[in-house]
C-alpha positions as CSV (number, residue, x, y, z in Angstrom):
1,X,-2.0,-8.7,2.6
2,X,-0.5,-5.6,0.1
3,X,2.4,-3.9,0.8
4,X,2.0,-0.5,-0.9
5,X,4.5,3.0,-1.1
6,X,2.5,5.8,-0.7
7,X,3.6,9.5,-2.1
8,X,2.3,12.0,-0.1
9,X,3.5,15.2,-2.3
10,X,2.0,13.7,-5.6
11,X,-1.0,11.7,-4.0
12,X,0.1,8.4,-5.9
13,X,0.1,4.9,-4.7
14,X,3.0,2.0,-5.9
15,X,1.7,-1.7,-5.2
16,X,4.6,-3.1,-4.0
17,X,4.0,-6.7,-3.0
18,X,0.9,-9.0,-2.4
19,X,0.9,-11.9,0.0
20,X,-2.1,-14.5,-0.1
21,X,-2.6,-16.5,3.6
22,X,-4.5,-19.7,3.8
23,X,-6.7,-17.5,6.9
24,X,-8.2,-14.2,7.0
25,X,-6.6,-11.2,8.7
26,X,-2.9,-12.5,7.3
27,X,-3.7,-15.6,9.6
28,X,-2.3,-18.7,9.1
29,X,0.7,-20.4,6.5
30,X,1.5,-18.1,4.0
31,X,0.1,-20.1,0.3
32,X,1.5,-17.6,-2.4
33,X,2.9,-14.3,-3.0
34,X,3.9,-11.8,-5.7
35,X,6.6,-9.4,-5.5
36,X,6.9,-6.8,-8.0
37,X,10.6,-5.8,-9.3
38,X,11.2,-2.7,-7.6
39,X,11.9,-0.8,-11.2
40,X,8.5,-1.9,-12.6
41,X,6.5,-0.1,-10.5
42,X,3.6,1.8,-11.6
43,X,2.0,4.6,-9.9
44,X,-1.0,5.1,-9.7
45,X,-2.7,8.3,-8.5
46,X,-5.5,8.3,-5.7
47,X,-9.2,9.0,-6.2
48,X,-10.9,11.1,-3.6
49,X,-13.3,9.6,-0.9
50,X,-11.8,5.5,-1.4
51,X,-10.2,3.6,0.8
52,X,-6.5,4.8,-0.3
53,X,-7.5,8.1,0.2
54,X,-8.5,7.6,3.7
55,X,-5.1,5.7,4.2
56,X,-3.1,8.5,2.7
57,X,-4.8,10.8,5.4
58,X,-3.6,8.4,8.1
59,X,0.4,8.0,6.5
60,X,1.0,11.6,5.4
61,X,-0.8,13.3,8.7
62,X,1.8,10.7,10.6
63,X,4.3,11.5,8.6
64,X,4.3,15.5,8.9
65,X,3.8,15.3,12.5
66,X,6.8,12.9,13.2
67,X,8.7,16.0,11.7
């Protein structure tokens, strides 16, 4: 499971945290996890027609409807 910050205005992505589980989906006991110091992050920008660009869609379209 990733935890990512995604900036709408400058289509860039920022990994934030990654969590392993011992079952698919996020099943399961938890058997690792990173977390990435908050300052560190590096942003990265998003490609057309990938998954992140598809999940940018879905966040910022959210995001400018909610107001």
């Amino acid at each position: 499971m990733i935890r990512l910050r995604v900036y709408c205005k400058t289509d860039m992505v920022a990994r934030l945290s990654i969590s392993y589980f011992d079952k698919a989906m996020g099943k399961g006991k938890e058997v690792s996890t990173e977390d990435l110091q908050e300052w560190r992050n590096r942003e990265t920008p998003i490609r057309p027609n990938t998954y992140m660009s598809a999940l940018k869609k879905e966040v910022c379209a959210a995001k400018a409807v909610a107001g």
